[in-house]
N, C-alpha and C positions, 0 to 999 in steps of 0.2 A: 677883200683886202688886197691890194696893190702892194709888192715890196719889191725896191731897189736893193740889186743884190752887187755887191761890189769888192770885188776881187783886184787886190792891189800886190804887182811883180817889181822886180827891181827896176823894169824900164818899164812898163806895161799898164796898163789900167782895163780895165775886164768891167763892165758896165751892164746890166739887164733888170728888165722890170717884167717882172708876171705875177701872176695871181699863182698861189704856192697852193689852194686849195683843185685846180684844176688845171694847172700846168703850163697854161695859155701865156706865151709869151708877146711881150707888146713891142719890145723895143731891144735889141742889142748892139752894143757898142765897144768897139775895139781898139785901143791907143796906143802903137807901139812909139818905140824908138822915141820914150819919155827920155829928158835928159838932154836930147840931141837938139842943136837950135830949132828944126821943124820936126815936130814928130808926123806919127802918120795917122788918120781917122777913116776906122772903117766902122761902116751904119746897116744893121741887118745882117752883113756880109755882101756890103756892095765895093767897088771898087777903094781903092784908097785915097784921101787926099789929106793934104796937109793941113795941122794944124798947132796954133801956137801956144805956145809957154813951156818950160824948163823942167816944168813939176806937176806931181801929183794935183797940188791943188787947182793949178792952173789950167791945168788937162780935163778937171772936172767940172770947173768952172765956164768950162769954153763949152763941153758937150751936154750941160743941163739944158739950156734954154732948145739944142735941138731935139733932146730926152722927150722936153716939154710938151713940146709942136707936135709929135708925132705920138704923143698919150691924149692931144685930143681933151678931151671931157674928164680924162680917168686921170684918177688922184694920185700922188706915190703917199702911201701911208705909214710906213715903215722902210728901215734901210739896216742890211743885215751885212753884215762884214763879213768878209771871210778874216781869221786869223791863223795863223799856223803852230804857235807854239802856246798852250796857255797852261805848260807847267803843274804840277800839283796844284797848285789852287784853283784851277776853271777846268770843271770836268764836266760843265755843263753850259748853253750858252746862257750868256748876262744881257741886261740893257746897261749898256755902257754910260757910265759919267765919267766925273774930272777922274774918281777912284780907280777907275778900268783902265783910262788911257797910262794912268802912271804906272798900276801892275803889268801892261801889255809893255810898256817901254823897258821895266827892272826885267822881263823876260826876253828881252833881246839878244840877250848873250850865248841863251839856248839854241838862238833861229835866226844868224845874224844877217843871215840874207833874205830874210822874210820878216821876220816881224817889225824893224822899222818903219817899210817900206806899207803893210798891211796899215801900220800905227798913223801913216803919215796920209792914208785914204781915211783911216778914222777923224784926223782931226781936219780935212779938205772937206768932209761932208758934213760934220756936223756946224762948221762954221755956214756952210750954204743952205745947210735946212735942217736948220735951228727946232723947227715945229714939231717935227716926226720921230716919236722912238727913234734910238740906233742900238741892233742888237749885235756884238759880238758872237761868233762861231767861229768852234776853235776844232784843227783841227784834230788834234791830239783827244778832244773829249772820247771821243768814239771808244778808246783805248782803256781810258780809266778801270776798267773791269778785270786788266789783265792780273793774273794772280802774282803774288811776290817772286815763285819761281821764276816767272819768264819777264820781270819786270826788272830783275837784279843783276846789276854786273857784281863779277867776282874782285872787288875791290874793297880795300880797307872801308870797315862799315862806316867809322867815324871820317873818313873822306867822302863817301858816299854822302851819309847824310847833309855832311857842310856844304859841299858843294851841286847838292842837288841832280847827283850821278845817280840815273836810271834811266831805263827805256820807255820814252812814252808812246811810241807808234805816230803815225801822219795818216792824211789822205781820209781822215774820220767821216767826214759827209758820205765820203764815194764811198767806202764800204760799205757802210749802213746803208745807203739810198739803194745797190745792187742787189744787196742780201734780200732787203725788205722783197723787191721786186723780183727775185728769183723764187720767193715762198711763196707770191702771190699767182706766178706763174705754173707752179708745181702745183699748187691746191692745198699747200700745206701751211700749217703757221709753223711761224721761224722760231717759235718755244720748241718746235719739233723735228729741228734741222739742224746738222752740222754742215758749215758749207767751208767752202776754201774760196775765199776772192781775190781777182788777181788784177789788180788793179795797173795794168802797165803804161807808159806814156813817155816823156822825156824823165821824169820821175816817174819809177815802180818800188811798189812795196803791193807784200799778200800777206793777207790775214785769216788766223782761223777764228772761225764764228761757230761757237759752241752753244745751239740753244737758244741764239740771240746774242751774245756773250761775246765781246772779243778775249779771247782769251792766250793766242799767242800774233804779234807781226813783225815783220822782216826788219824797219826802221826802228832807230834806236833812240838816242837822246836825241839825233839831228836827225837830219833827211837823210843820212848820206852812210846809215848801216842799210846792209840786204844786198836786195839784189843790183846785178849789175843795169845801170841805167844811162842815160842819153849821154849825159858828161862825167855821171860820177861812177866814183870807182865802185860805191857799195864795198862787202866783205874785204876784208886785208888783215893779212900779219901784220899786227902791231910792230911787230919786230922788223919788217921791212920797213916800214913808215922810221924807227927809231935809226938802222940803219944811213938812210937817207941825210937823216940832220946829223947825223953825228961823223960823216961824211964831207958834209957840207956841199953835196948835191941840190939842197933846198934850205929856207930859213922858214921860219914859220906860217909867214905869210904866202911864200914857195908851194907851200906842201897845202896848205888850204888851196889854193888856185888848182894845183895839180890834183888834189881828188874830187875838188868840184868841178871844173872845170875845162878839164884835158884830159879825164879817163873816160871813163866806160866804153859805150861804142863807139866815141868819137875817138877814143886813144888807141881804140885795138883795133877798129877798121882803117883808119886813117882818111877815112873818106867821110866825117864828117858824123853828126849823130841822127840824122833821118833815117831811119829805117829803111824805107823807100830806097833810098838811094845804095843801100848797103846792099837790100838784098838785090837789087838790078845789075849793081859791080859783082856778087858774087856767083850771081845765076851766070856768069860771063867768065867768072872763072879765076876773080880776084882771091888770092888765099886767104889773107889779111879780111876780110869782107866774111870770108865761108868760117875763120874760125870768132870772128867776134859775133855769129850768128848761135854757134856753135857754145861758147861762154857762156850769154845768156841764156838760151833755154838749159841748158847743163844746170846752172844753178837756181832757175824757177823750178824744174825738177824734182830738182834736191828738195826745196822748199817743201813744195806740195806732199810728199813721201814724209818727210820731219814731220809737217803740221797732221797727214793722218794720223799719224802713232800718237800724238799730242792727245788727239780728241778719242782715240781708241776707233776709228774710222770715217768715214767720210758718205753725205750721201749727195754732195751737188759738188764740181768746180764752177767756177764763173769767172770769165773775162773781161774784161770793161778797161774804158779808156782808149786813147788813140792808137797801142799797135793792140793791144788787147780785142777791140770792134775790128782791128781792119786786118790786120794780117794772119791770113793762115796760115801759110809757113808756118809762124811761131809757134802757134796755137799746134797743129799735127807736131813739129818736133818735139814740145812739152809735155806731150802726151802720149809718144811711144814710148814702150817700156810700162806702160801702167799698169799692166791687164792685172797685175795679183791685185791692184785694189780692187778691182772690178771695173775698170774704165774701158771701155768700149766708141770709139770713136768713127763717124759715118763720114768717110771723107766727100763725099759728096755736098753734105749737108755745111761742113766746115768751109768745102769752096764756095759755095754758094751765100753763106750767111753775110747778110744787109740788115744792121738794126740801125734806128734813129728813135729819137725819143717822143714822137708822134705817133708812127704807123704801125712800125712794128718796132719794140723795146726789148724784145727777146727773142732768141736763137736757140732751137734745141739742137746740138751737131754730133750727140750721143746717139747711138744705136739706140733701137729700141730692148734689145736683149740688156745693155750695160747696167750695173746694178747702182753704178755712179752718174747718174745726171751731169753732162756740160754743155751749159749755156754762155753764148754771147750775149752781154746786157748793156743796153746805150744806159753811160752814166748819165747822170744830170745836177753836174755839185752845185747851179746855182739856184734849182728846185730845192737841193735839199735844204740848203743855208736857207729860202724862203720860208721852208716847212717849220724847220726850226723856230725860227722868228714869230709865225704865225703861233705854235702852241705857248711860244713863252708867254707872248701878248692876251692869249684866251685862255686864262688860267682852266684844266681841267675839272676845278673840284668848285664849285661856287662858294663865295665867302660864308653863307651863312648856313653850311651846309658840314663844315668843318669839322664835323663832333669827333672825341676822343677818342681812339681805339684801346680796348686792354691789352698789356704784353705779357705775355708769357713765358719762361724761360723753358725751351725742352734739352734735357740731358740725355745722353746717349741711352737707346732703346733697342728692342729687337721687337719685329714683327715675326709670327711664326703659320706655314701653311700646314694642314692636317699632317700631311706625310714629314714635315719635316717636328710638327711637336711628338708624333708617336716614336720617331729616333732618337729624342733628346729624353723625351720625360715615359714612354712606354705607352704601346699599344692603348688607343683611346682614351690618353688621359684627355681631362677636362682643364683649361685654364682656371684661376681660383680667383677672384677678382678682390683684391684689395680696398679699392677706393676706386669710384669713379672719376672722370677726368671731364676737363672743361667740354670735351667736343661730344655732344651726345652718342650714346652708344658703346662710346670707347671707355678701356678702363685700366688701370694700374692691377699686373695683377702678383700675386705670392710669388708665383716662378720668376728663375734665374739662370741666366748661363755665363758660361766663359766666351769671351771672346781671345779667340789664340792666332796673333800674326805672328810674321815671321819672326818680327824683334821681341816682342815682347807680350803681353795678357793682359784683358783687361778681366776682372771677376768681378759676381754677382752685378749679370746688366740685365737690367727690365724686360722684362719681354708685355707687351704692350697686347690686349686685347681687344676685339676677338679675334678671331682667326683671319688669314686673310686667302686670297690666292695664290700667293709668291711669298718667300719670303725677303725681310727686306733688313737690314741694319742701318742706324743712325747712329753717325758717330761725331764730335768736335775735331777742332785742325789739332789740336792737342793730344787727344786720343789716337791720331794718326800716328803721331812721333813715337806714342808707346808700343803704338801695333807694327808699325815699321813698314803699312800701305798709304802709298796717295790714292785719296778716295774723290772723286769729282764731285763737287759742289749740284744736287741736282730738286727738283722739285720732288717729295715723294710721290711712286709708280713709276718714275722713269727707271728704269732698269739696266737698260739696253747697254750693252759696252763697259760696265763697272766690275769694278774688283769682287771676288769672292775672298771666303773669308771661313776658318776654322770655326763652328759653334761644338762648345762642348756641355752636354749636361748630365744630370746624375743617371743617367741610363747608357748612355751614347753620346755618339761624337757625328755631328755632317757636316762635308766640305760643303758650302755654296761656291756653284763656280763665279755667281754674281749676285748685286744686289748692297753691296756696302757703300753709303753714298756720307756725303755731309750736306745736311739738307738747307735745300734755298732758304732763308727769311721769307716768310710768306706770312697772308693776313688772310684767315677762314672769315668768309661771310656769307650769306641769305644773298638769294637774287633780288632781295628787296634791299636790301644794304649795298648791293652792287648797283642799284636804280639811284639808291640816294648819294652815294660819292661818285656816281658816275663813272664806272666802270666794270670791264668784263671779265668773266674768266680769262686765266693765263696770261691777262694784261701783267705789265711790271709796272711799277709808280716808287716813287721817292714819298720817303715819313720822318718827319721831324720828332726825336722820342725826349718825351719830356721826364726829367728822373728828377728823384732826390740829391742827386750827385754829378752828375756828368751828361748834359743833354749832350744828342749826338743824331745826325741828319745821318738817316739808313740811305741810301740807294739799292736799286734792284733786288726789290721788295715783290715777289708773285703773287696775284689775287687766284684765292681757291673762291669756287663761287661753287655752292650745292643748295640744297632749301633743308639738310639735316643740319648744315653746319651750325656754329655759335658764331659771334663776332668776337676777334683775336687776334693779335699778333704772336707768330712766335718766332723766334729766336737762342742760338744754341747757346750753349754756357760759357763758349769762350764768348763770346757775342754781351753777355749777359753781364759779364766780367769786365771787358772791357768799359761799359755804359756805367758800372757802380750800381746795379741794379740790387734793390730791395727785393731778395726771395722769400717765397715763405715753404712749405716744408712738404710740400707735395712729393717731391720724389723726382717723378720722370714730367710732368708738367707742372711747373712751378708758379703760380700767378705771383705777378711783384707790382708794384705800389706806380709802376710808372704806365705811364698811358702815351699813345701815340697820333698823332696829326697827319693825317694826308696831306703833303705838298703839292699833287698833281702827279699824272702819267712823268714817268722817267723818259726824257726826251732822247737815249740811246734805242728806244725801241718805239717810237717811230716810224708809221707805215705809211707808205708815201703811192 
């Protein structure tokens, strides 16, 4: 498959065709100084020359026929958009109709400098080729995972709600396309990484990727929360902004020009917002120059230290995008000061690092002692907007292959290891099994303990058999508020980094220093049920749950793949509550009436 990937700026038009399956680019094309009676036409990245019309459309319509010429024999099969704002409702890409272009236009007001401009490459292309899917990619999808806490401003909730005030994050391709390529680099899978990505350019935002998970980023409802960037101001006192108009220093249309387009490095160097040129004036001795060098990484810094404590630590940073690939300066001043994470930095290896998304795509410029991996990683967002496009179009799961899955509701439990049952229940006691449970082996059994946080208790919670190696607690988001810990959202056996937690039983009482999670939504299956939905362990996939009461599309759903398992969904009780789910009376595994549909692999995770 061939797809046209096309990236529309407010003067700009960004044009490319490759094959998304093997990265091979065929044709790229570049339109500035849209708008202007001549714009400019660069082909490949060959010189520039002029070419005409006022608009989007017309810009695209001039450089098809040369797109054409030079694809030769090869077909464009698909055309994937970039978008930048798609709001709560698109947290995944779509194939766009009449329906799409009018929710991309009602979401303008979010991204008022991007999403018409995106909207108005949407309806230039589909008027020229009419024939070919056009998929939407947004970039905020990436973000949909983030948890309530880090999604919420502290603003009246009924203002929040009406006016759709929240933080969605940007830059969703590029983080996910680095990440994916940073675990492919390590040898690890990204189910088994925390990373930090730091996606820098004329726009910067960093994100932390928990797992695969974005789970906190720098930008907010716009582009223009975080960090400090090429024109924008990023972070500020509200109160200076209120300041200002109330003044009468700016009017409202003032003050949007002034933090998009007169701050950042252009307002604090005064030399303009090229990096390049900043630090060349400041190696020479410009003040102005050394301290807006100095802003910026001061507050990537900051970021990267915030987002470790978020994820309970860190084991990769990554750099990507134009100062992110190219300057080391930045890269070394961001990362003195780190060593209590463990970051270890080879300055050799940092001056030296050259990635491109052919030859070499990754940079290791960590010491080998560091216990934190950083890598330089050449982004590739119109690979990744391709990749996207490519799995929406080959659906993962074959139509006739779609059988139902059972759901199960599991309520808060405890696992318990030898040494920790002879401190609760005494010297070799025996677990006493109740009832057996859907997953062979396992079993519901008579014991019980307390579970005691700092706020408050939860009593008589299951403890779940048989023994294991660790122990481990499952608990709901609900149970958290009684117990008075945030517990991270994990697959069970990840352990690493999580809360411990008071267990008290009729014999004794042990602290776990860890081990209290709230467990992923996950779907136990057979490697032979993994052949037939097409899918591997630790994959994540999207499931349509069909109920008596409240159907509800799950996202970042984890496949457990063993050959003891049962085939299962399950899901925690606030989960279970939410959906209207029919239970029946099992206890700690509850099977209920609704069954569940693979929609295909969850297109945030994605390996490119």
């Amino acid at each position: 498959m061939n797809v046209l990937v096309l990236n529309c700026g407010s003067s700009s038009l960004k044009v490319s065709v490759l094959d998304p399956a093997t990265g091979e680019r065929f044709v790229d094309v570049l339109v500035e100084r849209i708008g202007e009676p001549r714009s400019i036409l660069h082909v490949d990245g060959g010189p520039g020359e002029t070419c005409p019309g006022e608009g989007h459309d017309e810009a695209l319509a001039h450089v098809l026929p040369r797109i054409r010429a030079r694809l030769g024999e090869r077909t464009i099969d698909a055309v994937g958009h970039r978008v930048v704002h798609g709001g709560e409702q698109f947290v995944k890409p779509v194939r766009i109709d009449d329906a799409v272009e009018q929710a991309v236009d009602s979401l303008s007001p979010l991204a008022p400098l991007h999403n018409p401009e995106n909207l108005a490459g949407i309806r230039a292309a589909r008027h020229l080729l009419p024939a070919v899917p056009h998929v939407a990619v947004f970039d905020t999808a990436f973000h949909a995972t983030l948890p309530p806490a880090a999604r919420t401003y502290a603003l009246p909730a009924a203002l929040s709600e009406r006016r759709g005030l929240r933080r969605y994050g940007f830059h969703g391709p590029s983080h996910g396309f680095v990440a994916a390529r940073a675990a492919e680099h390590l040898g690890v899978s990204l189910r088994d990484l925390r990373l930090i990505t730091c996606h820098l350019g004329n726009g910067c935002s960093i994100t932390a990727i928990e797992y695969g998970r974005s789970v906190e980023t720098s930008m907010g409802m716009t582009p223009l929360e975080g960090l400090v960037m090429g024109t924008r101001a990023g972070d500020v006192d509200a109160g200076v902004l209120i300041a200002l108009l109330r003044d009468g220093e700016v009017d409202v249309d003032g003050l949007d020009d002034l933090l998009n387009r007169r701050s950042g490095l252009e307002g604090l160097s005064g030399a303009g917002h090229d990096l390049r040129d900043i630090e060349r004036r400041a190696a020479e001795g410009d003040e102005r120059c050394r301290l807006a060098i100095q802003v910026f990484t001061h507050r990537l810094r900051k970021y990267i230290g915030a987002y470790a404590t978020v994820m309970g630590g860190v084991d990769g940073i990554v750099f990507t995008g134009g100062i992110g690939e190219h300057s080391a300066e930045i890269r070394g001043r961001t990362l003195s000061r780190l060593d209590f994470l463990g970051v270890r930095l080879n300055e050799d290896r940092n001056q030296d690092a050259e990635v491109d998304d052919v030859h070499q795509p990754v940079c290791e410029i960590s010491s080998p002692e560091s216990r934190v991996k950083v890598l330089v990683v050449a982004t590739d967002e119109e690979r990744a907007i391709a990749r996207h496009v490519l799995h929406l179009l080959r659906d993962a799961v074959p139509e006739g292959e779609r059988a139902p899955i059972p759901v199960a509701v599991s309520a808060r439990h405890v696992h318990l290891d030898r040494a920790t049952c002879d401190a609760l229940f005494g010297a070799g006691h025996p677990l006493h099994p109740e009832h057996p449970l859907t997953q062979p082996g396992q079993f519901a059994s008579w014991e019980r303990v307390t579970l005691v946080g700092p706020k408050g208790t939860l009593e008589r919670v299951r403890v779940v058999g048989p023994l294991r190696d660790r122990p481990q607690v499952e608990v709901a988001r609900t149970d958290e508020f009684t117990l008075g810990i945030d517990a991270p959202i994990r697959v069970s056996g990840d352990l690493d980094g999580t809360p411990g937690i008071l267990l008290r039983g009729p014999e004794g009482e042990v602290r776990l220093d860890s081990g209290l999670i709230c467990a992923q939504r996950h779907i136990h299956m057979t490697p032979e049920d993994a052949a037939r939905y097409g899918v591997h362990d630790k994959d994540v996939v999207e499931v349509a749950l069909d109920t008596e009461g409240r159907d509800v599309v799950y996202r970042d759903v984890a496949i457990r793949v063993k050959p003891t398992y049962k085939l299962e969904m399950h899901v925690d009780t606030d989960e279970g509550n939410a959906a209207e789910l029919t239970q029946g009376t099992c206890g700690v595994l509850e099977p209920t009436e609704a069954h569940a549909l693979m929609r295909g692999r969850d297109p945030r995770y994605d390996s490119f």
